[in-house]
LUMMI-289779 format. One record per residue (C-alpha): chain; y, x, z. Coordinates in steps of 0.02 Angstrom, whole numbers. Layout:
A  Y  X  Z $
...
***
This chain:
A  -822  -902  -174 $
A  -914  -753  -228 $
A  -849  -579  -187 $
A  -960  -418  -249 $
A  -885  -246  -135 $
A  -976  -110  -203 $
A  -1083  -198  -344 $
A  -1173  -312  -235 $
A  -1245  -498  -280 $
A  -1236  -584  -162 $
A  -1374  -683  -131 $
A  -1301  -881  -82 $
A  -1148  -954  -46 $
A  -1040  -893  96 $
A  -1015  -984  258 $
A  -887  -1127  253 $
A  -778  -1029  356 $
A  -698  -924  211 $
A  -706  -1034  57 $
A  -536  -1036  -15 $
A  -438  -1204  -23 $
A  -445  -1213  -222 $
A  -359  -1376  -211 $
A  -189  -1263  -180 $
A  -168  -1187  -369 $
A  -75  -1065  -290 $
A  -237  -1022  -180 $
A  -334  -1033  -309 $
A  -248  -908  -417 $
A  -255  -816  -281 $
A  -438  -799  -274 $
A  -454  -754  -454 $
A  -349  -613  -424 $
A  -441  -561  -275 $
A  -606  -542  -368 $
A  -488  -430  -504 $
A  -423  -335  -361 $
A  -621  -294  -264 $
A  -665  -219  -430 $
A  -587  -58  -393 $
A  -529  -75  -217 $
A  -621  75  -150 $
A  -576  197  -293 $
A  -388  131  -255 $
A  -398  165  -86 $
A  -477  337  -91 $
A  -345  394  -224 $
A  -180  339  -126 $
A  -34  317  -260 $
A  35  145  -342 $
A  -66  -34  -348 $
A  53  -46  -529 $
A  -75  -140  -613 $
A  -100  -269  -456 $
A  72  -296  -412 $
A  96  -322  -617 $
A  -16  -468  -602 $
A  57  -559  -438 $
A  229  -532  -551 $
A  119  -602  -712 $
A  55  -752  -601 $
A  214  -796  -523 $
A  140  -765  -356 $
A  282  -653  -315 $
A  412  -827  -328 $
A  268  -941  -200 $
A  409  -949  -68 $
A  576  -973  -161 $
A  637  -1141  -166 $
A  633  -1256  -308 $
A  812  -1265  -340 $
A  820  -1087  -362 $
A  684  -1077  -498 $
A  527  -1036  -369 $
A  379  -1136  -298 $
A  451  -1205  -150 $
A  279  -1180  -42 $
A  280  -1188  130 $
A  258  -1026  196 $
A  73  -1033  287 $
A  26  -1022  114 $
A  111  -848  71 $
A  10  -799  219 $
A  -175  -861  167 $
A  -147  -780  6 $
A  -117  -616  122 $
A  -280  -660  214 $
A  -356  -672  31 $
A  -314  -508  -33 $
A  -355  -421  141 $
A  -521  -452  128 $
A  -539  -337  -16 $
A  -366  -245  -35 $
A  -271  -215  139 $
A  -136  -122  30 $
A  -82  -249  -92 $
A  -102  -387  60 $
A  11  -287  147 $
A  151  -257  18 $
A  133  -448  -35 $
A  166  -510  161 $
A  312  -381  161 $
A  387  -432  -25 $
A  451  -592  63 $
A  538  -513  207 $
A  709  -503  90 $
A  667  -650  9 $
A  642  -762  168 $
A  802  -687  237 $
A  901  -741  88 $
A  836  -924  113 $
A  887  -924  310 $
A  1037  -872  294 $
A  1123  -1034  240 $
A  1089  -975  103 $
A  1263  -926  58 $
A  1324  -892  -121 $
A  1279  -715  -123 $
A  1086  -786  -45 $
A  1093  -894  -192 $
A  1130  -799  -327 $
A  995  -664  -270 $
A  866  -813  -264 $
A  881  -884  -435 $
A  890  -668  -511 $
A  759  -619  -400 $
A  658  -786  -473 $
A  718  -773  -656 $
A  653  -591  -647 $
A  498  -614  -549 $
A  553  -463  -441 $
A  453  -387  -319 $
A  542  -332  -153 $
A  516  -176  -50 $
A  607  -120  92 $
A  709  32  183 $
A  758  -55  343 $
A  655  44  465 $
A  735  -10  637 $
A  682  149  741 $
A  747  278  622 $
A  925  312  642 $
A  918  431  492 $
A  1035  344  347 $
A  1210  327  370 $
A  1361  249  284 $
A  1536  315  259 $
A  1662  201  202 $
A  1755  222  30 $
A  1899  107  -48 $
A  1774  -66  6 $
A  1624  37  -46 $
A  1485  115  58 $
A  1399  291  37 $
A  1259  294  82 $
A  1173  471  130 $
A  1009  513  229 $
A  841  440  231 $
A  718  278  309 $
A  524  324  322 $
A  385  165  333 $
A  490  112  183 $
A  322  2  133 $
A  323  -54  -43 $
A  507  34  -113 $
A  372  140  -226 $
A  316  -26  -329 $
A  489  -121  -302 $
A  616  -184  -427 $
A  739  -239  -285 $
A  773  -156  -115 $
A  828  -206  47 $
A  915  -77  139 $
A  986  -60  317 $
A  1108  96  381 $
A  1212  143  513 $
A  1400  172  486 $
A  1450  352  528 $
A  1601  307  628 $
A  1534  140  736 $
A  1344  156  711 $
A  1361  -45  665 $
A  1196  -81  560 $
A  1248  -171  398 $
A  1113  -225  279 $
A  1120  -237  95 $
A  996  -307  -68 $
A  1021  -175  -215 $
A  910  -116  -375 $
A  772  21  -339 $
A  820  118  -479 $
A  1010  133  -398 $
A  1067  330  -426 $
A  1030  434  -298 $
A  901  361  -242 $
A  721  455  -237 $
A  560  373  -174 $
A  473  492  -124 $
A  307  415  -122 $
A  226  529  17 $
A  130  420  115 $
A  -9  495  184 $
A  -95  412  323 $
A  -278  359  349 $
A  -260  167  286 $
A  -173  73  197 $
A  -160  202  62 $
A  -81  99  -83 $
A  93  26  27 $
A  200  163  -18 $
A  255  177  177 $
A  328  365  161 $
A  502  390  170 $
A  660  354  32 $
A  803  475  11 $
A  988  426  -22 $
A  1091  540  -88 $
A  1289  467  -132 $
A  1224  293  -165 $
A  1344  178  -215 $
A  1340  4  -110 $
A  1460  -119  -183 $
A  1559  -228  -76 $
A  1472  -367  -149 $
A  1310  -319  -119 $
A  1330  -306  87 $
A  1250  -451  180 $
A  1387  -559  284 $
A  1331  -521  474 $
A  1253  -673  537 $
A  1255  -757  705 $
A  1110  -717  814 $
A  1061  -902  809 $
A  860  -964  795 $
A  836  -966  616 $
A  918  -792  584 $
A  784  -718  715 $
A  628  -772  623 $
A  629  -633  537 $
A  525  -505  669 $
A  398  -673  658 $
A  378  -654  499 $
A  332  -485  489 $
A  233  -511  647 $
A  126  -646  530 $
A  108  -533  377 $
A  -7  -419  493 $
A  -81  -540  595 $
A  -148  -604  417 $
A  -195  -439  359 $
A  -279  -427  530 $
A  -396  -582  506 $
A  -418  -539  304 $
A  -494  -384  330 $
A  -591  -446  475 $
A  -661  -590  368 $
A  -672  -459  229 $
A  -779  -330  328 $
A  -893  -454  386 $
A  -938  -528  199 $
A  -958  -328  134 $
A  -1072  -322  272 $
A  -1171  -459  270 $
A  -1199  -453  79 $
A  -1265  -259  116 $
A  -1372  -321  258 $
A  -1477  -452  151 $
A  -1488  -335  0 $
A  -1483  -148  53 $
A  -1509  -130  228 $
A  -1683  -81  287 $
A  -1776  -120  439 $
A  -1790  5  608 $
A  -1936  78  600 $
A  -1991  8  788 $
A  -1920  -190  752 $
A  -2076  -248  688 $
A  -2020  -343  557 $
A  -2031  -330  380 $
A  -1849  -384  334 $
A  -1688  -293  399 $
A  -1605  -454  441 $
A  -1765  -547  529 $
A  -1726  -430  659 $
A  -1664  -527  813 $
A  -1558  -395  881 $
A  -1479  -384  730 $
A  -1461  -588  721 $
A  -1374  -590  895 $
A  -1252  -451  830 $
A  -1181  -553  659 $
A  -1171  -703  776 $
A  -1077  -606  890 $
A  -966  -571  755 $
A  -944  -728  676 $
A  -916  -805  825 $
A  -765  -658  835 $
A  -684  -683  666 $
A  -685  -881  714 $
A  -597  -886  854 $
A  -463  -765  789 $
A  -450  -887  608 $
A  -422  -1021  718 $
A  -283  -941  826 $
A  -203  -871  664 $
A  -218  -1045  589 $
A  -86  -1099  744 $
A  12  -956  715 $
A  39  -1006  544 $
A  56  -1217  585 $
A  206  -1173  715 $
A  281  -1068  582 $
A  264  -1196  467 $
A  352  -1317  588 $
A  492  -1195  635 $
A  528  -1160  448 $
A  546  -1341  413 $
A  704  -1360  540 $
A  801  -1229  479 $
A  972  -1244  555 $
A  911  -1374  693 $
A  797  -1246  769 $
A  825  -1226  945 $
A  800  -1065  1047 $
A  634  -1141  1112 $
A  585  -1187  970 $
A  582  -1001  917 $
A  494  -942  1089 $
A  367  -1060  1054 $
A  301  -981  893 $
A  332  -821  962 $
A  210  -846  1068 $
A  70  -934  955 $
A  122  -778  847 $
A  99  -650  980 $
A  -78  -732  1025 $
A  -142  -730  889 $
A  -93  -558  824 $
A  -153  -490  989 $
A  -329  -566  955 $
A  -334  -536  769 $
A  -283  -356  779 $
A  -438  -324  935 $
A  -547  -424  808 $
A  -521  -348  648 $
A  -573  -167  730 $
A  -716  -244  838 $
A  -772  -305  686 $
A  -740  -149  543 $
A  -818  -27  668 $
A  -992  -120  713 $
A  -1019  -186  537 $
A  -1102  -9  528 $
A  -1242  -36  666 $
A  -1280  -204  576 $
A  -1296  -131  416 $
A  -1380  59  461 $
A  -1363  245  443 $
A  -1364  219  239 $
A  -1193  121  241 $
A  -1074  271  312 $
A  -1048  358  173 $
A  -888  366  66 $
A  -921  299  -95 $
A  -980  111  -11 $
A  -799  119  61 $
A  -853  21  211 $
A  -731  119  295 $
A  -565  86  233 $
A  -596  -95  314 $
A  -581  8  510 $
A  -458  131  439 $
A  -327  -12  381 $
A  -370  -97  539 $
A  -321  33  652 $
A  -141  91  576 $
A  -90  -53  566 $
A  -136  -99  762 $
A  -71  68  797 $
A  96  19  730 $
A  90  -128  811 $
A  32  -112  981 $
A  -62  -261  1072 $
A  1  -234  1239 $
A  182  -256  1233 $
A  121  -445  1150 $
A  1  -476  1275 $
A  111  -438  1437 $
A  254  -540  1353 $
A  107  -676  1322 $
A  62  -664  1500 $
A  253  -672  1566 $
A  268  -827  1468 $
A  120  -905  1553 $
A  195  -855  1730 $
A  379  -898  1697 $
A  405  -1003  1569 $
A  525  -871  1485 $
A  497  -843  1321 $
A  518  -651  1247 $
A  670  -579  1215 $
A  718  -581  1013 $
A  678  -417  950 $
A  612  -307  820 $
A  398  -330  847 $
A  432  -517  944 $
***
């Protein structure tokens, strides 16, 4: 696997540690469009807006159907996949790893959920159609409410961190009825009237997700179109694991991403301190000790993310015969391994720089949108809730309490 950030060779193959499985064709493809994707990551990043073109080519692959099942016209791949081709894409393109993770929120809801009719018939058009999913289900944000209307719901108000609704052809949308506050859900078209993306995401990473805020002004939701409630069994609560995954996988992509930008500068740009007495920037023992140091790092937290995803995997596979420790278990591998990922990824993006020298830090290398994805997405997702629940676990036995980040 070769992967040139910022136009640079490098100069022999990459430690075994991230070769891509090319075995997996899915995988594979994956890695092709990686390579597509590094070639303007940077300039994408420092513009903000739509990843059109990228998202048109996970449609054009069929990358966007990995996680339907067969009978419904997708892949059928077990999900630890979806999330190594997140881990591929982070370590170039945080954004369009991000908004991949996050298409398959709706889609893995649909396939839990029995599925019923209505979960089927949105699998096989979502499939036929190669659609790609955003999202306007913000959980904190009690900011768009319904008003009932001869079976139909209006919908008026807003949801901000609507990630990916600006690139979407289908939307999943949660509200709170005016009268009860009851939280109904619902899958409709992203170009529904009265509906305005606004498209105003503006913070320091993750540029390209579209996480700003949708309006809704007299949308229409059909009857048919509202998701049945569902019972609060295992299987329906996987859902906050999932999500949990998608950034625990962005976590160790960038990580592994960062380190590879780095290292390929470091052989072929870097130069030597003027006091190390040696000739080559990377003879330098002190600088040795540090890229161990930080391959040792990204290992352990590949590894823990590697359990994460094998106890999904497992979990997945018993769909309605999932038992509630079944779920606590993966919570926790999840919660472990996000907590480590997370500290990794911005150990790692912040001392690439004192590995690489004073030449690196400036803006057109983009070495920095590695730390700046890194941290809003840790910042939205804050270690130490995970790591206390970890820790109760350890001391009780009790597993966390299904919720939104667990």
């Amino acid at each position: 696997m070769t992967i040139k950030p910022n136009g640079f060779e490098p100069p022999h193959l990459l430690p075994a540690l991230f070769e891509t499985d090319k075995t997996n064709p899915h995988l594979a493809k994956a890695a092709e469009l990686r390579e597509i994707f590094a070639r303007d990551a940077i300039e994408r990043d420092q513009l903000g807006g739509r990843p059109d073109e990228q998202i048109g080519l996970l449609k054009e692959t069929g990358l966007v159907n990995l996680l339907i099942p067969k009978e419904f016209g997708g892949a059928g791949e077990r999900y630890s996949t979806a999330m190594r081709i997140v881990r591929e894409f982070a370590k170039v393109d945080g954004s369009v790893a991000h908004l991949y993770g996050y298409h398959f929120s709706p889609l893995q809801n649909a396939v839990n959920t029995g599925p019923d009719e209505r979960s089927r018939d949105i699998l096989r058009r979502s499939a036929a159609g190669r659609w790609f999913w955003g999202n306007t289900t913000n959980s904190f944000s009690k900011s768009l409410f319904g008003r009932r209307d001869q079976g139909r719901v209006i919908l008026n108000g807003f949801r901000p961190f609507a990630s990916g609704s600006h690139v979407a052809d289908y939307l999943m949308v949660a509200w709170e009825d005016e009268e009860t506050n009851q939280r109904s859900f619902a899958y409709i078209p992203a170009n529904r009237e009265g509906i305005t993306i606004a498209d105003d995401w503006d913070g320091i990473g993750q540029r390209q997700t579209g996480s700003g805020r949708v309006f809704y002004k007299d949308v229409v939701i059909n009857a048919g179109e509202i998701l049945p409630e569902q019972p609060q069994d295992p299987i329906t609560l996987l859902a906050p694991l999932q999500q949990q995954s998608v950034l625990l996988n962005v976590f160790v992509g960038t990580a592994q991403g960062a380190l590879i930008a780095a290292r390929d500068y470091t052989i072929t740009q870097s130069r030597p301190w003027i006091y190390s007495g040696v000739e080559r920037h990377s003879d330098d023992p002190w600088i040795k000790r540090q890229y161990g140091e930080l391959w040792i790092k990204v290992q352990a937290a590949t590894a823990l993310a590697d359990r994460a995803l094998a106890a999904l995997d497992a979990v997945y596979a018993k769909g309605p015969y999932l038992t509630a420790d079944d779920r606590g278990e993966a919570a926790i591998a999840v919660a472990s391994a996000n907590v480590l990922a997370g500290r990794v990824a911005l150990d790692v993006t912040s001392e690439i720089f004192e590995v690489m020298g004073a030449r690196s830090a400036v803006r057109p290398l983009g070495f920095d949108r590695f730390w700046r994805n890194a941290r809003i997405h840790t910042l939205h997702n804050p270690a130490e809730y995970k790591t206390r629940n970890v820790g109760t676990w350890f001391l009780t036995g009790e597993f966390p309490e299904p919720g939104i980040f667990q």
